[in-house]
SEZA-159066 format. One line per 4 residues: for each residue x, y, z of C-alpha. Coordinates in Angstrom, 1 decimal. Layout:
# SEZA-159066
X/Y/Z ~ ...
//
This chain:
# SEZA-159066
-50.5/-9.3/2.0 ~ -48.5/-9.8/-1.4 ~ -45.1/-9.7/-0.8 ~ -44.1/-6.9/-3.5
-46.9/-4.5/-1.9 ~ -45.4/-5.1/1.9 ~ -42.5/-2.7/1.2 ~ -44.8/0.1/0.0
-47.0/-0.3/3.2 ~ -44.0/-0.2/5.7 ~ -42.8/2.8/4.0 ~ -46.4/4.8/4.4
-46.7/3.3/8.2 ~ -43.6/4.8/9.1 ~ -45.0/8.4/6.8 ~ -48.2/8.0/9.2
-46.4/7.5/12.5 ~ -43.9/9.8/11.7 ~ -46.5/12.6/10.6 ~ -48.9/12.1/13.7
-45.8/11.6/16.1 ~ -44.3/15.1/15.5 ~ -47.9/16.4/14.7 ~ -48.7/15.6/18.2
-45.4/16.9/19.9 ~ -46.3/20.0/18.1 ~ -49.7/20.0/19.8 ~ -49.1/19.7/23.3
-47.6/22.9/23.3 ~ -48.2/26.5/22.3 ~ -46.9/27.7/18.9 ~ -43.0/28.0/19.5
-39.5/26.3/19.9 ~ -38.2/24.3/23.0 ~ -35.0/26.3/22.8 ~ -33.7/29.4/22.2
-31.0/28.2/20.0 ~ -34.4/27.7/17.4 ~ -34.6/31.7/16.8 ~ -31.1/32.5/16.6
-31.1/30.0/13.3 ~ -34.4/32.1/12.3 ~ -32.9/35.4/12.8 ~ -29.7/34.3/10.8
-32.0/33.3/8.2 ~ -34.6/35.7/8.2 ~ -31.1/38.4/7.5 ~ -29.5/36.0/5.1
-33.4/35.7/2.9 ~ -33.3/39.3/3.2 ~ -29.8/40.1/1.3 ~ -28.5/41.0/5.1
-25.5/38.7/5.5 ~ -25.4/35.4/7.3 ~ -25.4/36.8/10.9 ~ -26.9/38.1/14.3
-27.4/41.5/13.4 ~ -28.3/43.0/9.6 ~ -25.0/43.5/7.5 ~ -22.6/42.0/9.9
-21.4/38.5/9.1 ~ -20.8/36.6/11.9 ~ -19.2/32.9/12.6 ~ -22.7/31.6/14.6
-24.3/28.8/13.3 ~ -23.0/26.0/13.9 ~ -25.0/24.5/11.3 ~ -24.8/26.6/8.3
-26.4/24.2/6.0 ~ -29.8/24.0/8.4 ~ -29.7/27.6/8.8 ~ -29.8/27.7/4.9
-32.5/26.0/4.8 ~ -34.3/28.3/7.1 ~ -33.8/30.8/4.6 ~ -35.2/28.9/1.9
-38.5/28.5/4.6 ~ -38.0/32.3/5.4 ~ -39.4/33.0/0.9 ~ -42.6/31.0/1.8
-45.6/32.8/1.8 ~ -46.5/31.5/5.6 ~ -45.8/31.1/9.1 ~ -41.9/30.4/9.1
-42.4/28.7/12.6 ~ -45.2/26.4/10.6 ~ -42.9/25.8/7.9 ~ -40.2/24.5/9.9
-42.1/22.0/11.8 ~ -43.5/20.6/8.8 ~ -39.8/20.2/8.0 ~ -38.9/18.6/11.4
-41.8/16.4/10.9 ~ -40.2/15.2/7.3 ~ -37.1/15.0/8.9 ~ -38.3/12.4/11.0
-40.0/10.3/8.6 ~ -36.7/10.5/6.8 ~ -34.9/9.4/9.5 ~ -37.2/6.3/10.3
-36.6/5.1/6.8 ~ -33.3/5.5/6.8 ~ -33.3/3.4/10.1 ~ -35.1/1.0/8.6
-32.6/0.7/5.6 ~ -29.6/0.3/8.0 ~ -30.8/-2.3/9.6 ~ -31.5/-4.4/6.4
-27.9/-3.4/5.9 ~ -27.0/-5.2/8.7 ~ -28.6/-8.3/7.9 ~ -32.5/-7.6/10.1
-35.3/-9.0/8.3 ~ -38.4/-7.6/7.0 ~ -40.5/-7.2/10.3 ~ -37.3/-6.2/12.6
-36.1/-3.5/10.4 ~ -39.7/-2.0/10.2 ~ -39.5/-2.4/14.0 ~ -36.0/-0.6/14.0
-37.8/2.4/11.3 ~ -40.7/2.8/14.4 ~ -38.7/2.8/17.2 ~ -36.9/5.9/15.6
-40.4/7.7/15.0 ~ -41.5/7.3/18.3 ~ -38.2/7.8/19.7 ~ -39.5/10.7/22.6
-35.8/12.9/21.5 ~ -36.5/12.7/18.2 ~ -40.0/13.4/18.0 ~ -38.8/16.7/20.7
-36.1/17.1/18.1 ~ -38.6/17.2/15.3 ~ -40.3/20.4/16.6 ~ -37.3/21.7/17.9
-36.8/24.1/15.0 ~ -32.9/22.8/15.4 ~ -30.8/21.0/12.9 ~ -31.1/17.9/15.2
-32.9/15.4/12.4 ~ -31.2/16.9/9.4 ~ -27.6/15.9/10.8 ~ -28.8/12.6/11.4
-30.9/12.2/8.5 ~ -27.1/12.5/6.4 ~ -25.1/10.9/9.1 ~ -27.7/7.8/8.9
-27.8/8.0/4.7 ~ -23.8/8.3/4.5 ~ -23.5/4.6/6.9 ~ -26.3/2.8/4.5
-24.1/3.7/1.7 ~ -20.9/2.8/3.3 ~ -22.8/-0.5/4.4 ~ -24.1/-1.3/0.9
-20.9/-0.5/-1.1 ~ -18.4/-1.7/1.8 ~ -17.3/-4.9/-0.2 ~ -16.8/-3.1/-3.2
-15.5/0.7/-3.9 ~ -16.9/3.3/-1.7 ~ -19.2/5.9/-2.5 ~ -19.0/9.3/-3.2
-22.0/10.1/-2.6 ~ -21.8/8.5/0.6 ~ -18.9/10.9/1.4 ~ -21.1/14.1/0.3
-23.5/13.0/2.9 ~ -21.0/12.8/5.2 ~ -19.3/16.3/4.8 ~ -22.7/17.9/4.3
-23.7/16.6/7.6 ~ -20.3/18.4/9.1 ~ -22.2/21.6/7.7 ~ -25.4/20.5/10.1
-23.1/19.5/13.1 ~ -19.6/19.8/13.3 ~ -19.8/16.4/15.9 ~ -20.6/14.3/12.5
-16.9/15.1/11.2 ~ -15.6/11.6/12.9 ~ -17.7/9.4/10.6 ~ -15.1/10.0/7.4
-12.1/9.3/8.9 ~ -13.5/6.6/10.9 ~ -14.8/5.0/7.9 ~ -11.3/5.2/6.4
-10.1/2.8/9.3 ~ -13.0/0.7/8.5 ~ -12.2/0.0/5.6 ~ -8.4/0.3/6.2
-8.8/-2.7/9.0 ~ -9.9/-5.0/5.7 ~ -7.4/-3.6/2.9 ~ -4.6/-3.3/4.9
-2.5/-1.5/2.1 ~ -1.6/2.0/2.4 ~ -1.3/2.6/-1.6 ~ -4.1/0.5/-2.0
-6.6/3.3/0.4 ~ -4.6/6.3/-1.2 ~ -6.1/5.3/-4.4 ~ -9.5/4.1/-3.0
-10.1/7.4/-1.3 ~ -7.7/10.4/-2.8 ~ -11.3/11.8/-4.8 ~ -13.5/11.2/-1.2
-10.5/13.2/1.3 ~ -10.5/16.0/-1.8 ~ -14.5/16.0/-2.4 ~ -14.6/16.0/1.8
-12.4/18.8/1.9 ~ -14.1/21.0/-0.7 ~ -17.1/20.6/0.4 ~ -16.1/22.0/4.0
-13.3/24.6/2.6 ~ -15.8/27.6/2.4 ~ -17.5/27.5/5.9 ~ -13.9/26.9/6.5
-12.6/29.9/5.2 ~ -15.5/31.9/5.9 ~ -15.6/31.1/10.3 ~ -11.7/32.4/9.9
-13.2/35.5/8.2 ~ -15.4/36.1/10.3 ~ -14.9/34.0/13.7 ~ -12.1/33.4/15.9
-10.4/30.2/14.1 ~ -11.2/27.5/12.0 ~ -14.0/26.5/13.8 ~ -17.5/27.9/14.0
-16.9/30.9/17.1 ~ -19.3/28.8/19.3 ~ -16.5/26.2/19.5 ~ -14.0/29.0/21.2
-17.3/30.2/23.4 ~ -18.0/27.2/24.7 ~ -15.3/25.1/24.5 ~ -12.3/27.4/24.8
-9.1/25.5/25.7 ~ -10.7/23.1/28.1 ~ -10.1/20.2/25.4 ~ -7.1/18.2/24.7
-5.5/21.0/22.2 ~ -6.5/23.6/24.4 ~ -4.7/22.0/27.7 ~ -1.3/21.5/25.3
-1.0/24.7/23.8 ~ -1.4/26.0/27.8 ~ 1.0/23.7/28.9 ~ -2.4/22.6/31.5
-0.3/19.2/32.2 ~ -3.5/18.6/34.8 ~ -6.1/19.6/32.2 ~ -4.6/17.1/29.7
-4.4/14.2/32.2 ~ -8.1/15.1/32.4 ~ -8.7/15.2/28.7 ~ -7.3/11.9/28.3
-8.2/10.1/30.8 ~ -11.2/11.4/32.9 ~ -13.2/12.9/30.4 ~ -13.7/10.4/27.8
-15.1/7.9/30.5 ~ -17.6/10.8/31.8 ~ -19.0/11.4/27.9 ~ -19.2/7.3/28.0
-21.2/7.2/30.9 ~ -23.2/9.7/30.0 ~ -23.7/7.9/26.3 ~ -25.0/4.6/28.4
-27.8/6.9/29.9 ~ -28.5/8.2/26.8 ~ -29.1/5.2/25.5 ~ -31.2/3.9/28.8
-33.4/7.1/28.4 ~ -34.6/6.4/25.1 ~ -35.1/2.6/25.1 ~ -34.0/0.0/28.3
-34.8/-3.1/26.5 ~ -32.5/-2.0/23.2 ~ -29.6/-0.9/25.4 ~ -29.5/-4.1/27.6
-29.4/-5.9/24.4 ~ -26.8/-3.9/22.6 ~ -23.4/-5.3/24.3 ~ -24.6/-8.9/22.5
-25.4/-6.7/19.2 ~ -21.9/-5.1/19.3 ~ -20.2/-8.5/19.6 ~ -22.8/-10.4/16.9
-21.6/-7.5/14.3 ~ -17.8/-7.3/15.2 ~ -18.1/-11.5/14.8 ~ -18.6/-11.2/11.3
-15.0/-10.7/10.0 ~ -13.4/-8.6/8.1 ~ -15.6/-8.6/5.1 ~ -18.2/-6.8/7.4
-18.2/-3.2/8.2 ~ -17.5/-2.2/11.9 ~ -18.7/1.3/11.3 ~ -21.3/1.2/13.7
-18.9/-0.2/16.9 ~ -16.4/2.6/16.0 ~ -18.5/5.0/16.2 ~ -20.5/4.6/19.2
-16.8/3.8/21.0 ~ -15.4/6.5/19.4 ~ -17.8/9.1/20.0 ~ -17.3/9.7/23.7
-13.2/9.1/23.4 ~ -13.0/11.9/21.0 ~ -15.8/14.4/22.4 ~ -14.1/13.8/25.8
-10.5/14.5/24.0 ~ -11.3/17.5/21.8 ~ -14.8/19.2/22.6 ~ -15.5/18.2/26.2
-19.0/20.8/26.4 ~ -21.7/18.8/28.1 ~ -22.6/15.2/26.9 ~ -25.0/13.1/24.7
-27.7/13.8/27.2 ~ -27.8/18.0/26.9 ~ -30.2/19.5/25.8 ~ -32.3/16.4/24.5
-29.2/14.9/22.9 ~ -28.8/17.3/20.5 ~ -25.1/16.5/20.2 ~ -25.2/12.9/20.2
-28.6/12.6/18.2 ~ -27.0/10.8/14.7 ~ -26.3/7.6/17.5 ~ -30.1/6.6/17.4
-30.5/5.0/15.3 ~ -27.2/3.2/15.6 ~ -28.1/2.3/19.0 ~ -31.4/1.8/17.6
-30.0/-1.2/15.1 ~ -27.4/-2.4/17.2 ~ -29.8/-3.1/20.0 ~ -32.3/-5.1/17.6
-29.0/-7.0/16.4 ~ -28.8/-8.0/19.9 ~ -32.4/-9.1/20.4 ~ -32.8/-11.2/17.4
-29.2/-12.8/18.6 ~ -31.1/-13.7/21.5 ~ -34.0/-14.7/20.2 ~ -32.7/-16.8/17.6
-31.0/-19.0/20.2 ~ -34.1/-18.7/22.2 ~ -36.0/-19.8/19.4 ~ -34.0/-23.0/18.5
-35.0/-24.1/21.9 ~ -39.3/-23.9/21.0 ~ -39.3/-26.3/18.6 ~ -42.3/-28.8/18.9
-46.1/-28.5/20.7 ~ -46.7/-25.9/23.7 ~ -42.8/-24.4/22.8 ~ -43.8/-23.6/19.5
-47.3/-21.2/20.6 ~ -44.8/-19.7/23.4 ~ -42.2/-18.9/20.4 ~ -45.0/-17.3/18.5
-46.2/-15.0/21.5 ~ -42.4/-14.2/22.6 ~ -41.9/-12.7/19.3 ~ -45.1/-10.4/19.6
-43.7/-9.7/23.4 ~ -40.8/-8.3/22.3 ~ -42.5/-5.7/20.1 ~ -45.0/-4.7/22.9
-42.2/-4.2/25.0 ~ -40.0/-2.4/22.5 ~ -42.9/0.2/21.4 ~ -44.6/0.2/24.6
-40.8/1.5/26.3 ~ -40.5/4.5/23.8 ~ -44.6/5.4/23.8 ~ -44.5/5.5/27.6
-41.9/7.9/27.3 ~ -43.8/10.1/24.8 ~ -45.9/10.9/27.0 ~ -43.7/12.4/29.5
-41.4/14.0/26.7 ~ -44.8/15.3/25.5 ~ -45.1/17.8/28.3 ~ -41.7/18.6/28.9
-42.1/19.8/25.3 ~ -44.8/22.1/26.2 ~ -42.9/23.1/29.0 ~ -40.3/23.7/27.1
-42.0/26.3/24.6 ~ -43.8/28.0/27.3 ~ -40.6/28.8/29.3 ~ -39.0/30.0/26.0
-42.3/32.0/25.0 ~ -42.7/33.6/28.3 ~ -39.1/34.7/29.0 ~ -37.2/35.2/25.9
-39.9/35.9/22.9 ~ -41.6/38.0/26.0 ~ -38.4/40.0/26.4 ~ -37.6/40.7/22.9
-41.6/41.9/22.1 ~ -41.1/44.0/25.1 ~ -38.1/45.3/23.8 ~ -39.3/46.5/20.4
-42.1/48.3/22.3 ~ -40.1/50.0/25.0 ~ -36.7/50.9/23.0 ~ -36.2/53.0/20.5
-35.1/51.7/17.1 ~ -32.1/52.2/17.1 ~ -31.3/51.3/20.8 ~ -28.1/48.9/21.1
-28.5/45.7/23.7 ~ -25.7/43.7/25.3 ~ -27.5/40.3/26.3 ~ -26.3/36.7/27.2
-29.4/35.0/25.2 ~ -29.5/36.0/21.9 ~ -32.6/34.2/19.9 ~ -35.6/35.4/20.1
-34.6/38.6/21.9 ~ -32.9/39.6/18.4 ~ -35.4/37.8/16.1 ~ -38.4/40.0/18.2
-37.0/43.3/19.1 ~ -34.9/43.6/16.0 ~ -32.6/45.8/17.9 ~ -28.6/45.6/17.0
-27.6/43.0/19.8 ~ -24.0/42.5/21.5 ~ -23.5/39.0/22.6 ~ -21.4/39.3/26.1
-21.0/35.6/25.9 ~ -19.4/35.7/23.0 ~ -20.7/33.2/20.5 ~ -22.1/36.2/18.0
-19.3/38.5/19.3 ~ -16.2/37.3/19.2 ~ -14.5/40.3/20.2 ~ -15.8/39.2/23.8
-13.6/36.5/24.3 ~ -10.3/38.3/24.6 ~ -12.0/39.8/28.1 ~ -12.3/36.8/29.5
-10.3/34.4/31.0 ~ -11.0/30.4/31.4 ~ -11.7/29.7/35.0 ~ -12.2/33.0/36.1
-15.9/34.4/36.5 ~ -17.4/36.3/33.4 ~ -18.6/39.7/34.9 ~ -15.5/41.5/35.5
-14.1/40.7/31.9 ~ -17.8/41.3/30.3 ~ -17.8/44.8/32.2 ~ -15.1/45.7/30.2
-16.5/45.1/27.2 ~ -19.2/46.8/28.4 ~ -17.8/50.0/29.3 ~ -15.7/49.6/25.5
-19.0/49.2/23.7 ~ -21.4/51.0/26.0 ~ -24.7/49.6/25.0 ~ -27.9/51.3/25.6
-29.7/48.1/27.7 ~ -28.3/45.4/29.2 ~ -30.3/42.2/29.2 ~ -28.9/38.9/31.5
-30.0/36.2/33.6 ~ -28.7/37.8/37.0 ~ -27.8/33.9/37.5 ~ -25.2/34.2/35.4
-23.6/37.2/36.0 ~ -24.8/38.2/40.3 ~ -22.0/40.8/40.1 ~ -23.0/42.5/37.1
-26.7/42.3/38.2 ~ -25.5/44.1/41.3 ~ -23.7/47.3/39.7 ~ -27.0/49.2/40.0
-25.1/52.8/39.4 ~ -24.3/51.6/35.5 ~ -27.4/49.2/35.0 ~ -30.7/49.8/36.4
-33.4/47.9/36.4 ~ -37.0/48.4/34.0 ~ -38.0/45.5/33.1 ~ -38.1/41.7/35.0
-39.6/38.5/33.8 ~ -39.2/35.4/35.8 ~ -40.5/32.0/34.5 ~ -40.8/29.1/38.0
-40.1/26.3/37.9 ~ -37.9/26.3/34.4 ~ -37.0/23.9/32.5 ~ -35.1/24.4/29.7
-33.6/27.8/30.0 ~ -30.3/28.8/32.0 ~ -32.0/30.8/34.8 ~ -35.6/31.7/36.2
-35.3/35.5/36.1 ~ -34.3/37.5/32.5 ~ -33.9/41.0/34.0 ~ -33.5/43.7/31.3
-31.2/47.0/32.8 ~ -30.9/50.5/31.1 ~ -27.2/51.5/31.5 ~ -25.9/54.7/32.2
-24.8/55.3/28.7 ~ -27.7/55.7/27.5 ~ -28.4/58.8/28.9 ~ -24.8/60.5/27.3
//
């Protein structure tokens, strides 16, 4: 083909895969989201479209989402004249294209040719999490999408001054996951480790550290409005003081010796099954990509090493809530494609020792099949696991649809209008019954958290609450709270939905309870 046409085609193969990948993901299941985290962003949305406020429940503002920016633009989806759910996925699908060609631009970055950063562009289509991610309905792909965008800039401009714009993607992509917010200051070290200068980075970056801080000063301000800190209120749900600054301010001397040095190698090893799950080949070969890019000296960026070393010290330090595999990797998603690159960095290292080797007769024909062998084996990893990720997908939706979307229809049909209901899953349950909903886990209440204690089981401190608030239903996996579930004199029983086997959400049974204060 003539060379000038060859980008154009790589760029519309990736559009095609990309397209049919997610468009496929989306048809192995019924119309719906893998998780319930999906419809909170829709509900937030749906309220925010609707002049509402940005929260849970109408007219009260909440510190939720812990990706304002993607639940924005839900609420640009929410004005379209169709199926919000449809919309959405077409985004997701975008989103993943996106992503590819970002991928693909990284790795020319780094020095891949033509044919290995196309390879590097498919590999993160067909990557089985992101094409999961891509239907998700999460902000999984958009946080990546800027993460990725913000390292190609770095890359391109690392030899010279660095980008703002580069810095904008950066911050925005704090607003679609607060885990992206070590990619700034880590690129500050990068580029420190070559200036060496202090004045000389206070006048490279003085505009970045005061555009970065702008552009994150009113979700900021607004999370200690209407949250419990700083911090989107999920962080002090989930998180609470089980990291680093939560185990000093306790004086937890054993829960910082576990912060520092237990951990961060627990987020690691979990990072090196990430990484095995979504391609074996590309992960073996990534310790000799690592070395090949840290070789290069210091007038080549060693953003990429930093980060994937970084990323499980820091999460193990200061947010130590699950791990890269959770959920899909929705925390640890914007490593892909790093891990992606990296690994091909590794395989051409190989290969182009290999190569040197298959010179002349017989060696040469052996060097032109090896080359092909390494793509079937590259693709043919990630499209085996489509499959599988293909119905856990469906599986997936269907648990979602038949126990949360289930119990929120059934709600809006059973209870009247203006019925109040404490529940522990809060998506679809709010987003279908429309009913004012009371989170006892306390991500959309933060009021909750004073009632319980770290280490201590929930009920007792959620009864409490309860009993403060006196809500008309009660809605809980009895999993999660056996004592509550229990205390048939305040809650009884009317409605049950169990889902066997599950796989996605926290429990098999949703039970939903009409308390005694409902009858005052």
């Amino acid at each position: 083909m003539p060379w000038s046409a060859r980008p154009a085609i790589e760029v519309l193969l990736l559009a095609l895969v990309a397209g049919f990948g997610g468009g496929a993901m989306a048809a192995a299941a019924p119309l719906g989201f893998p998780l319930d985290d999906a419809w909170i962003h829709l509900q937030i949305a749906r309220n925010f479209s609707t002049g509402h406020g940005f929260g849970l429940n109408s007219d009260e503002p909440v510190s939720l989402s812990t990706a304002p920016l993607w639940t924005l633009l839900v609420a640009l989806l929410h004005l379209l004249p169709w199926s919000i759910v449809a919309s959405v996925k077409a985004v997701g699908a975008l989103l993943l294209f996106g992503n590819a060609l970002c991928t693909r631009l990284l790795a020319r970055e780094l020095g891949l040719p033509g044919s290995w950063a196309l390879l590097a562009g498919l590999v993160v289509a067909l990557t089985p999490r992101f094409l999961w991610a891509s239907q998700s309905g999460m902000e999984i792909l958009l946080y990546t999408l800027l993460a990725s965008g913000g390292l190609v800039l770095h890359m391109r401009t690392f030899v010279v001054a660095p980008s703002l714009w580069g810095t904008g993607l950066w911050a925005s992509a704090v607003l679609a996951r607060p885990e992206c917010a070590i990619l700034f200051p880590l690129a500050v070290v990068d580029r420190w480790r070559t200036e060496g200068r202090l004045l000389a980075m206070v006048a490279l970056y003085w505009k970045h550290v005061l555009l970065f801080i702008l552009l994150l000063v009113p979700w900021v301000l607004f999370n200690l409005r209407y949250g419990s800190g700083p911090l989107p209120n999920t962080f002090y749900a989930k998180v609470g003081s089980y990291g680093l600054m939560g185990a000093l301010a306790d004086g937890a001397w054993l829960r910082v010796g576990a912060a520092v040095l237990l951990y961060p190698l627990e987020q690691m090893q979990e990072l090196v099954q990430f990484s095995v799950e979504n391609n074996v080949l590309l992960t073996v070969a990534a310790p000799l990509g690592l070395l090949a890019l840290m070789r290069r000296g210091k007038e080549t960026s060693w953003l990429i090493p930093l980060v994937l070393i970084g990323f499980p010290i820091l999460r193990g330090l200061l947010a130590p809530f699950k791990g890269a595999t959770f959920q899909q990797g929705r925390y640890a998603a914007y490593l892909v494609p790093l891990l992606t690159v990296v690994g091909l960095v590794g395989l051409r290292e190989a290969w182009t020792v290999l190569r040197e080797q298959l010179q002349e007769g017989r060696a040469r024909r052996w060097r032109y099949w090896l080359r092909r062998l390494v793509w079937v084996c590259v693709l043919g990893n990630v499209l085996v696991l489509d499959l599988r990720q293909g119905r856990d997908y469906a599986a997936n939706v269907a648990d979602i649809n038949q126990m949360h979307v289930a119990m929120g229809q059934w709600l809006a049909a059973n209870t009247p209008a203006e019925a109040v209901v404490a529940s522990n899953d809060i998506g679809a349950i709010a987003y279908f019954s429309e009913r004012r909903l009371l989170d006892i886990v306390g991500l959309a209440t933060p009021e909750v958290l004073g009632y319980l204690q770290p280490g201590v089981a929930a009920d007792l401190g959620v009864l409490r609450y309860l009993e403060k608030t006196q809500p008309d239903y009660l809605v809980l996996l009895p999993n999660w709270y056996p004592q509550l579930a229990e205390m048939h004199y305040l809650f009884r029983p009317v409605h049950t939905i169990e889902v066997a086997p599950g796989t996605i959400a926290g429990g098999t049974r949703l039970v939903a309870y009409r308390t005694v204060w409902a009858d005052d």
